[in-house]
C-alpha positions in Angstrom: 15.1 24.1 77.5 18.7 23.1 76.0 21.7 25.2 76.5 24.2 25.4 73.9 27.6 26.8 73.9 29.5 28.6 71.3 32.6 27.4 71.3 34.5 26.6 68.3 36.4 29.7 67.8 40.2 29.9 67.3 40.9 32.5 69.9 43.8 34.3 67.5 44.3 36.7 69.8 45.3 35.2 73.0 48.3 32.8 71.0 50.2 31.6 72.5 48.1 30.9 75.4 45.3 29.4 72.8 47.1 28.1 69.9 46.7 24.5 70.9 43.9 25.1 73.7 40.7 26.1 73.6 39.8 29.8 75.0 36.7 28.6 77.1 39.2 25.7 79.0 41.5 28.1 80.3 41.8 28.5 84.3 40.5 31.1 86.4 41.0 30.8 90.5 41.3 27.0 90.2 37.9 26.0 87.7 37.3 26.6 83.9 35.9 29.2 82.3 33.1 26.9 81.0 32.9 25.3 84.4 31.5 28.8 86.4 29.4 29.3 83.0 27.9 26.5 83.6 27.4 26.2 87.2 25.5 28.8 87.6 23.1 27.4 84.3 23.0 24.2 86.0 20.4 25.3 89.3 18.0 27.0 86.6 15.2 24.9 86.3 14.0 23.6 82.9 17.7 23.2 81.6 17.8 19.5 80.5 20.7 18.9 78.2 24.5 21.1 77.4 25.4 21.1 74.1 28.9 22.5 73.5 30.0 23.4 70.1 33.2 22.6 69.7 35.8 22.7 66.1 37.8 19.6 65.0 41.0 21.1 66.6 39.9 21.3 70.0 37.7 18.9 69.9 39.2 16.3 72.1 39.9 18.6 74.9 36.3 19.2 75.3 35.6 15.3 75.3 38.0 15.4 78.3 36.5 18.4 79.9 33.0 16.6 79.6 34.4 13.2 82.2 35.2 15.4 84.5 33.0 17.9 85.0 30.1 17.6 87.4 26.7 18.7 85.6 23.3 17.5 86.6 22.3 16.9 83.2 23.9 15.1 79.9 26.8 16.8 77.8 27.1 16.2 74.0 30.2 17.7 72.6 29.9 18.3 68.9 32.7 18.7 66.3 32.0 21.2 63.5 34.6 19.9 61.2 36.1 23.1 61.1 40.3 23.4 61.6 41.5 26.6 61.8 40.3 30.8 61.8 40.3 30.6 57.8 37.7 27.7 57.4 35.4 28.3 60.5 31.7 28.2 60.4 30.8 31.1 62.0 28.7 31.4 65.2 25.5 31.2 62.8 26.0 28.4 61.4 27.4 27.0 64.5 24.4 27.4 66.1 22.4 25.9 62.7 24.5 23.1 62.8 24.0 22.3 66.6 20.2 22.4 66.0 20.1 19.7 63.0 22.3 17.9 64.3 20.4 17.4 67.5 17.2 17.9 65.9 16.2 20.6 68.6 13.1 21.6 69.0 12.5 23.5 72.1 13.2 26.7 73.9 17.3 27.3 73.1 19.8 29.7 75.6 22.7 30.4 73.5 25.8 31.5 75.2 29.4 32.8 74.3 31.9 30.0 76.1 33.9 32.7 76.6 32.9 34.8 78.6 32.0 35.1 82.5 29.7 36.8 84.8 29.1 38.0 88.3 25.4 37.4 88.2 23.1 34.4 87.4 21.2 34.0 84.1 18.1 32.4 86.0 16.7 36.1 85.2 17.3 36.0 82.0 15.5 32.5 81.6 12.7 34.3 83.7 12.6 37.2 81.4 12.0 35.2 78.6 9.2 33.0 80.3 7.6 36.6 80.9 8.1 37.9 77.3 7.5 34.5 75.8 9.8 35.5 73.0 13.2 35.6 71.6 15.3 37.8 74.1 19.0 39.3 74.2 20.8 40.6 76.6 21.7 44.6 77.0 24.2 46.6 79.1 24.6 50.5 78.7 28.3 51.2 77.0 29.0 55.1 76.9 32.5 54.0 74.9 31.8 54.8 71.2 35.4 52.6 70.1 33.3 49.6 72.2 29.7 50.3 70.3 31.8 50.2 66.8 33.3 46.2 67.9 29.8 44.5 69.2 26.1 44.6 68.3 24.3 47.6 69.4 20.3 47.4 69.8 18.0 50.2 69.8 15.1 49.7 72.4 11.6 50.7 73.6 9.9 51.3 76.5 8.5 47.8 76.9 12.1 46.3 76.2 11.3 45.6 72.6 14.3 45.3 70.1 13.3 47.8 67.5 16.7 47.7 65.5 19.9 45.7 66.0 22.9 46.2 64.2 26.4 44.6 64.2 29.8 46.7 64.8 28.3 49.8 63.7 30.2 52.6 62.1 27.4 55.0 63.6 25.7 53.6 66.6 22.1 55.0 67.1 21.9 54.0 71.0 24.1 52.7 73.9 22.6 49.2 74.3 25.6 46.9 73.6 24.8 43.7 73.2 26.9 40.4 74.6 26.7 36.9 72.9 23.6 36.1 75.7 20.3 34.6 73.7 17.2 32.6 74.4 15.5 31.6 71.4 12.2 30.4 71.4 12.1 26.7 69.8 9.5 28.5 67.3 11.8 30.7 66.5 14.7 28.4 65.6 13.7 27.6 61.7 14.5 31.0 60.8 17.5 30.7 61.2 18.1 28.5 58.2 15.8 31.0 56.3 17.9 33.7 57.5 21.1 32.4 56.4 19.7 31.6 53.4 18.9 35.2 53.2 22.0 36.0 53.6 22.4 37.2 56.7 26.0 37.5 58.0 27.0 34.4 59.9 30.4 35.1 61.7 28.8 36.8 64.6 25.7 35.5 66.5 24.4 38.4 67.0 23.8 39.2 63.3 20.7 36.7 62.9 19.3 38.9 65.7 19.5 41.8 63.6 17.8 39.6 61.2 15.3 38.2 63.2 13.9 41.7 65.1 12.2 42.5 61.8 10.5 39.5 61.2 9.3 38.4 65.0 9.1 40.0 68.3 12.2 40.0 70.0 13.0 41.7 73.6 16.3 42.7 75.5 16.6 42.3 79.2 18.9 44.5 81.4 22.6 42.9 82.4 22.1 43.3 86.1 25.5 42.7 86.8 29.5 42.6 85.1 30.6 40.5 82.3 33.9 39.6 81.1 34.7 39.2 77.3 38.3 36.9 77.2 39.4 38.5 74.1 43.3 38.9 74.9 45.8 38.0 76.7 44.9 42.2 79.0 41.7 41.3 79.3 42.7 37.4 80.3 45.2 38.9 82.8 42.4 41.5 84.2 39.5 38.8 84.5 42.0 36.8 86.7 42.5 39.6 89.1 39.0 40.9 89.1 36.4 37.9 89.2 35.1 36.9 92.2 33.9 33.5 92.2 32.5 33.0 95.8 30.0 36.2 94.5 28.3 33.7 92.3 28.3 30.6 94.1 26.2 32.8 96.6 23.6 33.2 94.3 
């Protein structure tokens, strides 16, 4: 399995902090973002290779992220070409554009760079070597203002995605979803077809909305707290709240 990392957004919303830094650098109690992401993907076996999605902007402060940092297994940085908000890719055809250019062809965990957690994704990776299908992530949000800004799944009893919709006006359950995926490698074509359909490509989670209508795909229960970095609140809040040592327990 290869882990790939989103991270070649602009972060627009946390300038000045991020106007010439990237979002998933920035320091909370003394390590990166990307660096507790990753730490806790690094003991979950199977993970051979980080592949970190970066723009041309920021491009170089990941290449000096990646000598210091202390992974069991190889980094590739990868510049998307893109330069600022106006001309990005889109998470998409970020994560297209990761695939070809690696040529990747096995089982894919996607993940947000931005974002941190108090638990460990090894059972996530677990739930998708149960399912043996393309899984997402679910937490229960009872704020309706919250349903109408991320994707929103509607489930059944065996943890199946029967719909998935991004930012809906009128959300028809409570399962937010974060930017959490494991894709199985066979999987991973459609995604060209997909675009090519023309699904939306600014968000990942619209090629799941996509995708649960063509091939089975399941949703595994959050089992813990996440942080979205979106401002410079939230930013501020995630420095006070997350406990590190929690994690590094695990």
């Amino acid at each position: 399995m290869i882990c790939l990392i989103l991270a070649a957004g602009y972060a627009t919303r946390l300038y000045p902090l991020t106007e010439n830094f990237p979002k998933p650098l920035l320091d909370v109690q003394g390590r990166t973002v990307l660096d507790w992401l990753l730490s806790d993907v690094d003991g979950i076996e199977g993970i051979e290779k980080y592949v970190v999605v970066s723009n041309h902007k920021f491009y170089d402060h990941f290449t000096a992220w990646k000598e210091s940092c202390s992974l069991s297994h190889p980094v590739v940085i990868l510049d998307d070409g893109s330069t600022d908000n106006p001309n990005r890719l889109g998470a998409v055809k970020d994560i297209l554009f990761a695939i070809e250019e690696q040529e990747i062809d096995e089982d894919l965990l996607v993940l947000a760079g931005d974002n941190l957690l108090d638990f460990s994704l090894s059972g996530f990776v677990s739930f998708f070597t149960e399912k043996q299908a393309t899984c997402i992530m679910r937490h229960y949000e009872p704020s309706l203002e919250a349903l109408q800004r991320t994707g929103v799944a509607t489930i059944d009893s065996s943890d199946k995605v029967l719909l998935m919709e991004e930012k809906p006006r009128e959300p028809k359950s409570n399962w937010a979803v974060p930017p959490f995926y494991v894709y199985k490698k066979e999987d991973l074509p459609l995604i060209r077809k997909a675009i090519d359909s023309g699904c939306n490509t600014d968000a990942p989670g619209s090629f799941i909305a996509w995708l649960c209508s063509h091939t089975p795909v399941y949703a595994y229960p959050m089992p813990g707290k996440r942080w979205d970095i979106g401002n410079l609140q939230s930013y501020e809040q995630v420095k006070q709240e997350f406990d590190g040592s929690r994690l590094l327990k695990q």
